[in-house]
C-alpha positions in Angstrom: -14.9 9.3 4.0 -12.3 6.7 3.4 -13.4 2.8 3.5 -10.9 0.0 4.9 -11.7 -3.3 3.3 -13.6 -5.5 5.3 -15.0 -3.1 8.1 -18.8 -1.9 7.6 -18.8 1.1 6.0 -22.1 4.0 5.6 -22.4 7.4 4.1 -24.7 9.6 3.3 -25.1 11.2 0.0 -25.7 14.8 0.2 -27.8 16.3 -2.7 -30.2 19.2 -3.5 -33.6 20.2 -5.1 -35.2 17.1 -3.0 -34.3 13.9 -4.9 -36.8 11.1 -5.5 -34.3 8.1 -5.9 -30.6 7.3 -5.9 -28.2 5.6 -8.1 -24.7 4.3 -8.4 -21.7 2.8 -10.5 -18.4 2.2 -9.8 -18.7 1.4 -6.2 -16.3 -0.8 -4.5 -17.5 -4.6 -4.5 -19.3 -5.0 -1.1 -20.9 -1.8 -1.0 -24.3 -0.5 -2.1 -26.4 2.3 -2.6 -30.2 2.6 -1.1 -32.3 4.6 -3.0 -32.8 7.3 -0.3 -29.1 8.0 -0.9 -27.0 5.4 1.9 -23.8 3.9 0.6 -23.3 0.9 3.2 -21.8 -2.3 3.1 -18.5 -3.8 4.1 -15.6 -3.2 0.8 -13.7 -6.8 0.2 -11.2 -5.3 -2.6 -8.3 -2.4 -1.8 -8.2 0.2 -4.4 -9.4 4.1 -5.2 -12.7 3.6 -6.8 -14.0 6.2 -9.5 -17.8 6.4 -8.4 -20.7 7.5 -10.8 -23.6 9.0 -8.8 -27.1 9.7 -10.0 -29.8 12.0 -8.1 -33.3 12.1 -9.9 -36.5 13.9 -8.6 -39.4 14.3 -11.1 -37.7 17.3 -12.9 -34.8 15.6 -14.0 -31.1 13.8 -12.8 -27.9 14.6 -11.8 -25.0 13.3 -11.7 -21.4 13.8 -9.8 -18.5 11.5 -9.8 -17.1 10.7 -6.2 -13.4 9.2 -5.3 -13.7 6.8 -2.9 -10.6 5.0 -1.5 -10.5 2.0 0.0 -7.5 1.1 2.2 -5.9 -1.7 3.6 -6.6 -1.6 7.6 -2.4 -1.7 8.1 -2.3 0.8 5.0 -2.6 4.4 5.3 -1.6 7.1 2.2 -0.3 10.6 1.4 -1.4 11.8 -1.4 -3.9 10.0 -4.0 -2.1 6.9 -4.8 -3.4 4.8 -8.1 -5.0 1.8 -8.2 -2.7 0.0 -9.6 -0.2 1.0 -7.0 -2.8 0.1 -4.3 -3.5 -3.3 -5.3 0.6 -3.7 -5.5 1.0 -3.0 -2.0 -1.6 -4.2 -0.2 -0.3 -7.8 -1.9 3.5 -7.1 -0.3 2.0 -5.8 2.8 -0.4 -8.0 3.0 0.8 -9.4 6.6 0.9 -6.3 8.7 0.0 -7.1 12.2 -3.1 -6.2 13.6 -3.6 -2.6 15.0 -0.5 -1.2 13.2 -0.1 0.3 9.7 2.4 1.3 6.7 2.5 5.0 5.5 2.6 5.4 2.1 3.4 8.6 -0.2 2.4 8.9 -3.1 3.2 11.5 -5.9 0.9 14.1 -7.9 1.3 11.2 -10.9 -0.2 8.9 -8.4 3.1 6.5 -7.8 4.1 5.5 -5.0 7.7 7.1 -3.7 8.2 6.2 -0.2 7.0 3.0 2.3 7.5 2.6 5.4 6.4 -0.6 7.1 8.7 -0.1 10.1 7.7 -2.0 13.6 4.5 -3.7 12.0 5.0 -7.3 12.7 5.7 -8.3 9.5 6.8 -11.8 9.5 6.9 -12.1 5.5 6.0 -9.6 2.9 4.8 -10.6 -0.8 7.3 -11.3 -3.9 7.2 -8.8 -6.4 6.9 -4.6 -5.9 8.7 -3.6 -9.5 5.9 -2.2 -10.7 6.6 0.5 -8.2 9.4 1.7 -10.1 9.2 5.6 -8.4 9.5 4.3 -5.3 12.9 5.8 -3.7 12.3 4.9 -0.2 11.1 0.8 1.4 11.6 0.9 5.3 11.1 -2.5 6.6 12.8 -2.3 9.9 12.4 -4.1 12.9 9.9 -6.4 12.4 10.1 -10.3 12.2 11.2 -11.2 8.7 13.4 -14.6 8.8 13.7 -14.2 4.8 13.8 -11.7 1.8 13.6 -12.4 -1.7 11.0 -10.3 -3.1 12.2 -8.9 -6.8 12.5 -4.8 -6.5 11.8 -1.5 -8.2 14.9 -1.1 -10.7 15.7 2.0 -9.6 15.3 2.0 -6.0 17.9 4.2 -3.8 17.4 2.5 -0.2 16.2 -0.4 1.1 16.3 -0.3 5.1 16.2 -4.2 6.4 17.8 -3.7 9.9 16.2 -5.3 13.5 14.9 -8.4 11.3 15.2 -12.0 12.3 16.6 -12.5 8.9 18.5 -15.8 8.0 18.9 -15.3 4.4 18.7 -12.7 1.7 18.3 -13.6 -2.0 17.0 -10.4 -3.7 18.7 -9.0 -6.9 19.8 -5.3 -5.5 18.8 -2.6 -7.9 21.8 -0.8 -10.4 20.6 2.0 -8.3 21.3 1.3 -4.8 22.9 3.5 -2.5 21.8 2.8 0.9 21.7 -0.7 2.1 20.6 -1.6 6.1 20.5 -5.0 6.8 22.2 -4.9 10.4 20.9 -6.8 14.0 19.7 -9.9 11.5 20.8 -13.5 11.8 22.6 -13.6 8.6 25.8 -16.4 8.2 26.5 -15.3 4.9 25.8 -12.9 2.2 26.1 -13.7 -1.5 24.3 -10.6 -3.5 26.1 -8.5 -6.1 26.7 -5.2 -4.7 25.7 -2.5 -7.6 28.3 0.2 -8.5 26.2 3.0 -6.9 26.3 1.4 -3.5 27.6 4.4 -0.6 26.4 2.7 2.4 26.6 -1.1 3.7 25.4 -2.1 7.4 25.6 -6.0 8.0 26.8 -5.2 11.4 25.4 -7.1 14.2 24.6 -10.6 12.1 26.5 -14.3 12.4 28.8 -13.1 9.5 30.1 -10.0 11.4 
């Protein structure tokens, strides 16, 4: 099963032909393996780990490599998303309030295309998400953000900022941006370049409008 970084975590490795001892690389820091077979321990880094297990009995070994994610509590995934792309988020997302989570999608490739961090308490998100540059979708809707200025994908479609307590915006919109929410804020002005692709504009609702 799944890990979530810092909550104890236990499985049992399932083998044949009686194994003697147990072995392990790869594993998430935090964890360990016993030598009857027990992965336990509680994960402190977000990521999909690549795990190398080793069965031996007096005959011989085996070995069989096993994916073992582990997730942000306030981050769940569709689809097998890359480390890299893990460790990315869970940086920006880093904030989302306790007992509530993000979705994620991810693509065959691994990328993430689509997040959606609506209603999670957010009261700041991190600074930089360009690396995520398949990501068409970033939902941060009604949460509690009095500020945005993280630096985005370059080719990201729709950026949904709507039900925020936000006082300023600063971020550099992407060439590609076609869908822009940033209605029911606090907003007295707004200074960003609009790109060319732009369809939609909601600033309703603010202390400019």
């Amino acid at each position: 099963p799944n890990a979530t970084i810092g909550q104890s975590y236990s499985s049992q490795v399932a083998a044949t032909n009686s194994p003697t001892s147990f072995s392990a690389t790869g594993l998430p820091p935090g964890l360990a393996i016993s030598s009857t077979g027990l992965i336990s321990g509680t994960p402190s880094a977000a990521a999909n780990f690549s795990v190398v297990l080793t069965a031996e009995n007096e005959i011989g070994k085996g070995t069989k490599t096993l994916e073992l994610p582990v997730r942000l509590a306030g981050l769940h995934t569709t689809g097998p998303c890359a480390p890299a792309q893990i460790g990315i988020m869970d940086t920006f997302l880093a904030e989302v309030a306790s007992g509530s989570y993000a979705t994620v999608t991810c693509d065959a490739s691994g990328n993430a295309t689509s997040i959606d961090a609506s209603s999670d308490g957010l009261k700041s998100v991190g600074t930089d998400i360009s690396a995520l540059t398949s990501l068409t979708n970033l939902n941060l809707s009604d949460n509690q953000l009095t500020s945005f200025s993280s630096t985005l994908p370059p080719s990201l479609p729709n950026l949904y900022l709507g039900s925020n307590k936000l006082t300023s915006f600063s971020s550099t919109l992407p060439a590609t941006l076609t869908n822009l929410y940033l209605n029911s804020n606090q907003l007295t002005s707004f200074s960003s370049t609009l790109p060319a692709s732009l369809t939609h504009l909601n600033i309703a609702s603010n202390a400019i409008c």
